[in-house]
BAFI-3210 file (N, C-alpha, C; in Angstrom, 3 decimals, decimal comma, padded with zeros to 6 digits):
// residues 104
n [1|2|3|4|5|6|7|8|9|10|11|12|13|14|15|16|17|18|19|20|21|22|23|24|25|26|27|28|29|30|31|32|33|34|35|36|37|38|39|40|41|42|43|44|45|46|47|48|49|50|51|52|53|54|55|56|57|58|59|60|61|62|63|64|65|66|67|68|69|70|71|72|73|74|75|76|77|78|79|80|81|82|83|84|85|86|87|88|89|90|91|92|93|94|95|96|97|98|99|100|101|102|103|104]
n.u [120,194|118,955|120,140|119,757|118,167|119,981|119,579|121,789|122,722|123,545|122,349|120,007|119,495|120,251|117,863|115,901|116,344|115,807|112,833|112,276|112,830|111,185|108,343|108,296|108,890|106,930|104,983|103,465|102,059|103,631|106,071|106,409|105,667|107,496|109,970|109,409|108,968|111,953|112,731|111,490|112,996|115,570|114,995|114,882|117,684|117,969|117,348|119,119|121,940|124,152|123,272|123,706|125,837|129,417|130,578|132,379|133,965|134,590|135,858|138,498|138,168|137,762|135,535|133,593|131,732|128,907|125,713|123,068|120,382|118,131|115,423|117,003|118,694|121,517|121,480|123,576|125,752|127,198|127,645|127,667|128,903|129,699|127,845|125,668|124,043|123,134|124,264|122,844|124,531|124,216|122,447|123,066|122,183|122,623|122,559|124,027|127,809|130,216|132,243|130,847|130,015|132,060|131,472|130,505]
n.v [114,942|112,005|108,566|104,827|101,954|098,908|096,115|093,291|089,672|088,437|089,541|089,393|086,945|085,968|087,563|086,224|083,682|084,352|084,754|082,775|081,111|082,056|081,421|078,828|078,767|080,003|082,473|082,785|085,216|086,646|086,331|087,303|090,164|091,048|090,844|092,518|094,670|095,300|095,785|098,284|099,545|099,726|101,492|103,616|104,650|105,975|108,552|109,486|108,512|108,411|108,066|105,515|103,564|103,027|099,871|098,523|096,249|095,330|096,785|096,754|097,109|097,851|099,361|102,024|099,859|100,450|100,600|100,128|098,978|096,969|095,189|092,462|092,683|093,281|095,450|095,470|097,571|099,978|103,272|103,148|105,349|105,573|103,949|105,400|104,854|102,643|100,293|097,131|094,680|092,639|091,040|090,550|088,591|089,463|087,947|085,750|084,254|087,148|087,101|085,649|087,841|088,143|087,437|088,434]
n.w [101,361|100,531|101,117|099,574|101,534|101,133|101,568|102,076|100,325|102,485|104,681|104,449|104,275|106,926|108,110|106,938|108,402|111,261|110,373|110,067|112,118|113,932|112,968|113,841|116,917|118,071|116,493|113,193|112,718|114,634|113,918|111,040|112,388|113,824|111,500|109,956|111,706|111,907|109,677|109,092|110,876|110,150|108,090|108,518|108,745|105,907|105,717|108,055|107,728|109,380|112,041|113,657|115,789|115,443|115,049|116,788|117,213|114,301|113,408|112,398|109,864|105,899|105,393|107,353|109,640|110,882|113,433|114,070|117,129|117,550|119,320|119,994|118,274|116,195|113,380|110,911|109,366|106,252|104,731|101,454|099,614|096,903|095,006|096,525|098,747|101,733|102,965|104,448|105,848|108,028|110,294|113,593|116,423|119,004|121,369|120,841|120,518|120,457|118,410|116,354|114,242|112,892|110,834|108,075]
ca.u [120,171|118,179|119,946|118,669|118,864|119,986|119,576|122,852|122,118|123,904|121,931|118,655|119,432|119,673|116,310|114,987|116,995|115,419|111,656|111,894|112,858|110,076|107,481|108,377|108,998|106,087|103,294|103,605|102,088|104,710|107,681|106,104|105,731|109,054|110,674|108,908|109,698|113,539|112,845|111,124|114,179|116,458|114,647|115,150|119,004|117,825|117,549|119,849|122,624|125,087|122,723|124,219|126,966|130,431|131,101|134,103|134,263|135,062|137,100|139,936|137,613|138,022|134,546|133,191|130,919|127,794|124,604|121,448|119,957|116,253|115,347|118,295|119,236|122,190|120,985|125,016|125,685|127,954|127,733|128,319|128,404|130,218|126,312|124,748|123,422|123,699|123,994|122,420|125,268|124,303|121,596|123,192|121,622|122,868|122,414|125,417|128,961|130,238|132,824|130,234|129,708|133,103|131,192|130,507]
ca.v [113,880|110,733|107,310|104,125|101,535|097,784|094,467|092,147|088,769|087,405|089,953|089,078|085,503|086,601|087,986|084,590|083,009|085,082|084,622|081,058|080,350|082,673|081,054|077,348|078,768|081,322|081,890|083,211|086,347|087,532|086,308|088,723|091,680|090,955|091,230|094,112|095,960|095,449|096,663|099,487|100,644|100,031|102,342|105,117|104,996|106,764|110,158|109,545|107,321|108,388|107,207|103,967|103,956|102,495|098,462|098,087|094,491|095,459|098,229|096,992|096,139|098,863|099,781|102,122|099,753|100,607|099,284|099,773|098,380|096,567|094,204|091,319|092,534|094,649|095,894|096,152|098,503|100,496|104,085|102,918|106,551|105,321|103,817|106,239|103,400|102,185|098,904|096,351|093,577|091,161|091,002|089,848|088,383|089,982|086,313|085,114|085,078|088,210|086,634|085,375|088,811|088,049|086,471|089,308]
ca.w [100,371|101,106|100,795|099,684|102,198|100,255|102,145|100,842|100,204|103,819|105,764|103,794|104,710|108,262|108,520|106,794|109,218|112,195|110,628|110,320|113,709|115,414|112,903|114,227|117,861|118,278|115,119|112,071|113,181|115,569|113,488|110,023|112,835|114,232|110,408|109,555|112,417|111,884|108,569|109,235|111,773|108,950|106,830|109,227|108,364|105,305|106,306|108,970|107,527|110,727|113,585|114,146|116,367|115,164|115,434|117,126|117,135|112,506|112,997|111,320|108,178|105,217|105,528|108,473|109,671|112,301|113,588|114,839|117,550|117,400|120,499|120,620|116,849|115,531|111,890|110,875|107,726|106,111|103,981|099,958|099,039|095,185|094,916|096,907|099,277|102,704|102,769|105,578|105,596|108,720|110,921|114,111|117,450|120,513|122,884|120,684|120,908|119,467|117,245|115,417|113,699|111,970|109,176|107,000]
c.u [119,792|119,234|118,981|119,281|118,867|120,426|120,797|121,844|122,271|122,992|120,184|118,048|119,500|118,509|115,325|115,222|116,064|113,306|111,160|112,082|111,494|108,700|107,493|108,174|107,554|105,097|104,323|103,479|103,306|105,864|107,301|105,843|107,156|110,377|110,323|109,089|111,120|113,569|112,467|112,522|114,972|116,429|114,759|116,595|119,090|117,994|118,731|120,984|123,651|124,414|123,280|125,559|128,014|130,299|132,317|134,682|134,615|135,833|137,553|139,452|137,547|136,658|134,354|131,880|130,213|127,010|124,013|121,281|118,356|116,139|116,705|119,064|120,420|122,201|122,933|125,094|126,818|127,213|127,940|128,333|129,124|128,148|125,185|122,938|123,413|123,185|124,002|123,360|124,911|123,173|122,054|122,430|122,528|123,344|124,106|126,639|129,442|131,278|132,600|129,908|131,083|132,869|131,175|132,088]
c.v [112,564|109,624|106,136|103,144|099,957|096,858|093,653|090,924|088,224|088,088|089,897|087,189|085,415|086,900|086,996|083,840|083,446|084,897|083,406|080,638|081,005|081,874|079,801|077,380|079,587|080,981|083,063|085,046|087,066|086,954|087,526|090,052|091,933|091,776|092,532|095,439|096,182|096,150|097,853|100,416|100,788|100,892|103,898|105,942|106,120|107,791|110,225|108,672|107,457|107,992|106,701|104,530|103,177|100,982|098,560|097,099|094,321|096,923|097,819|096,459|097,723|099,995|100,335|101,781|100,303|099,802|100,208|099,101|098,158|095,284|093,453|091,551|093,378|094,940|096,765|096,794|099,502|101,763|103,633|104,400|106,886|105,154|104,473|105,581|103,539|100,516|097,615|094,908|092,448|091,696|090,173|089,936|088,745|088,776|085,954|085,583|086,320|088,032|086,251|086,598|089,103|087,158|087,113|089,424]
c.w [101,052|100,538|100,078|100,625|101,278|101,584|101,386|101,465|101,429|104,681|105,549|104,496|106,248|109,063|108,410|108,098|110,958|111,877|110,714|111,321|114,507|114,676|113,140|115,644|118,846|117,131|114,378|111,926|113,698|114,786|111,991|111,253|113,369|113,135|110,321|110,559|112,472|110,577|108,374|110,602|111,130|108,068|107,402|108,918|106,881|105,306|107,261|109,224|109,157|112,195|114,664|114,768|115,986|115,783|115,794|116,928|114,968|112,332|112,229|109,884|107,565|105,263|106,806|108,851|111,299|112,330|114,484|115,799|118,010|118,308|120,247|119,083|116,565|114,123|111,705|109,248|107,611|104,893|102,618|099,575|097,957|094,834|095,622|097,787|100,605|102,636|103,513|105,095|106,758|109,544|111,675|115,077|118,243|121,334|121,524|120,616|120,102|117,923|116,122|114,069|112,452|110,522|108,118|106,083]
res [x|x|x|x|x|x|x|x|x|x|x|x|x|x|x|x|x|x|x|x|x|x|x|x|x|x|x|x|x|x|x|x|x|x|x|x|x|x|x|x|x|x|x|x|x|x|x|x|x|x|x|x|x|x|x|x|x|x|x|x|x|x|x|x|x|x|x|x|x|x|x|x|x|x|x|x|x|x|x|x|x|x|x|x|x|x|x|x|x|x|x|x|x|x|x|x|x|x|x|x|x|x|x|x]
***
């Protein structure tokens, strides 16, 4: 059974967040191949929602969340399997502190 995979709105804003800095810091080019390749690793979770290896740093959150990892990114997500989903909640950077991932 295939998933679908759903972007929330914070981890959508994430990725904005991530193409607007590379197209101010870098070009336009390499920040749209950048996105698109995080999205295309996300879409792999599909077929293969268990991949991702457990977040430890959200254990104690009700959800078992995981993550991906795509150059300095962790594509974090959880199973919805009421909606028959998985569902991409944060798009964090790696270079920062990890506490930061306590936003979701």
């Amino acid at each position: 059974m295939e998933l679908t995979v759903y972007w929330t709105e914070f981890a959508e804003d994430k990725l904005e967040d991530v193409f607007s800095y590379f197209i101010e810091k870098v070009s336009l080019r390499f920040a749209q191949q950048l996105v698109d390749e995080i999205i295309d690793r996300s879409l792999e979770l599909a077929t293969n929602p268990l991949m991702g290896q457990k977040e430890i740093l959200l254990a104690d959150r009700i959800q078992d969340f995981r993550y991906l990892v795509y150059k300095n990114y962790k594509i974090i997500y959880w199973l919805n399997i009421k909606r028959n989903r998985i569902e991409i909640v944060n798009l964090f950077d790696c270079r920062q502190n990890p506490q930061k991932m306590n936003e979701i």
